[in-house]
N, C-alpha and C positions, 0 to 999 in steps of 0.2 A: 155272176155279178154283172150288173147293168154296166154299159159302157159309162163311162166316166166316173165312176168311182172307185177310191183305191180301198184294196185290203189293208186294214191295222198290221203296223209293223209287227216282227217279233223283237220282243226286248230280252234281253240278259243278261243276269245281273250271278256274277259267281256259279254258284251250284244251282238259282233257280233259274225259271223260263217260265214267261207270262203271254202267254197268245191268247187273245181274244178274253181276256180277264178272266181266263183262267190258270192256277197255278200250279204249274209243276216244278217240281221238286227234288234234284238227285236223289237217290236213294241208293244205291250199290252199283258194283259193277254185276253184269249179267251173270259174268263168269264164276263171281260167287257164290251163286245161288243153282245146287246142282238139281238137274230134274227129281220131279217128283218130292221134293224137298221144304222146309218151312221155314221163316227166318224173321228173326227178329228186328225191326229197325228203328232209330227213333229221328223224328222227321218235326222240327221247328217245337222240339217239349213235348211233341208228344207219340203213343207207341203204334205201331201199324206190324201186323203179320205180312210178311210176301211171300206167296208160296209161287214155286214154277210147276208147271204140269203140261204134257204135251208139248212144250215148248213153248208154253204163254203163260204171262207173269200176269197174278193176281194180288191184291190187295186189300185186307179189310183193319179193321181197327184193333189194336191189337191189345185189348184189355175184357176179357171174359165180362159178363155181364152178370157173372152168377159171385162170386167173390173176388174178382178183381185176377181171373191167372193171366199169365203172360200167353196169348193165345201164338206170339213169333215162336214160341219153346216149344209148340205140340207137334202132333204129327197128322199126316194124310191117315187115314181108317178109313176103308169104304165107301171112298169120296167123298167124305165129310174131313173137316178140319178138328182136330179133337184136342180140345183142353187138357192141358197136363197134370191139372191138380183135380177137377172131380167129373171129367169124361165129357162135357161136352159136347155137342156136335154142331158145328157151324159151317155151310155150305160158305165156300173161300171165293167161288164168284160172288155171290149174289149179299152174304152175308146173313141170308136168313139160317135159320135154327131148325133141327131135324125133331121131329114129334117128338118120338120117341126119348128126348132128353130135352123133357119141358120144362127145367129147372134152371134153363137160360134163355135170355130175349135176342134176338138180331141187336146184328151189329151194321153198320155202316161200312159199304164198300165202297173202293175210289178207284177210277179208271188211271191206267198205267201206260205206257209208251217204252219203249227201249230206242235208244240213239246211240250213235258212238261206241257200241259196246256197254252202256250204263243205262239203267231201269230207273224211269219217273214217275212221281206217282204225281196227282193231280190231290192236293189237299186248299 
């Protein structure tokens, strides 16, 4: 940053935090979300997957793109994220979709933060 100029405050407002216009979000405590795990959240109307793995919390959209499954209700498969109701596969960083189950499209993934003990997600 050039001398004389100030960085944008952080503003907060309840459960969210808006730095630099962008918004995050509470979303759970950390400690609910056990490693290697998936979970279901729903964040301003609408539904987001959080999975932990390695000890780093990820976030993608959490409505399959093939029939609508709940993708927080699936599980890790092979480092793939796997839809509960017709298999799926959705990489849970990136959000993109595995060949091999080209019967669904990428989904949109959102960058996450942990504070305080509690997982934000940026929507």
């Amino acid at each position: 940053m050039q001398a004389g100029t100030r960085a944008p405050a952080v503003k907060r407002y309840n459960e969210k935090q808006i730095i630099y216009g962008m918004h995050f979000v509470k979303a759970l405590k950390s400690s609910d979300l056990p490693e290697g795990q998936v979970r279901k959240v729903k964040l301003e109307g609408r539904e987001f997957a959080l999975v932990r793995k390695d000890g780093l919390f990820y976030c993608i959209d959490g409505v399959c793109t093939h029939e609508g499954g709940p993708l927080g209700e699936g599980v890790l498969v092979d480092g793939w994220l796997e839809c509960p109701w017709h298999q799926g596969h959705f990489d849970y960083k990136t959000g993109n979709t595995d060949p091999e189950t080209d019967w669904v499209t990428p989904v949109k993934a959102y960058r996450t933060r942990t504070e305080d003990g509690y997982v934000y997600v940026e929507i």
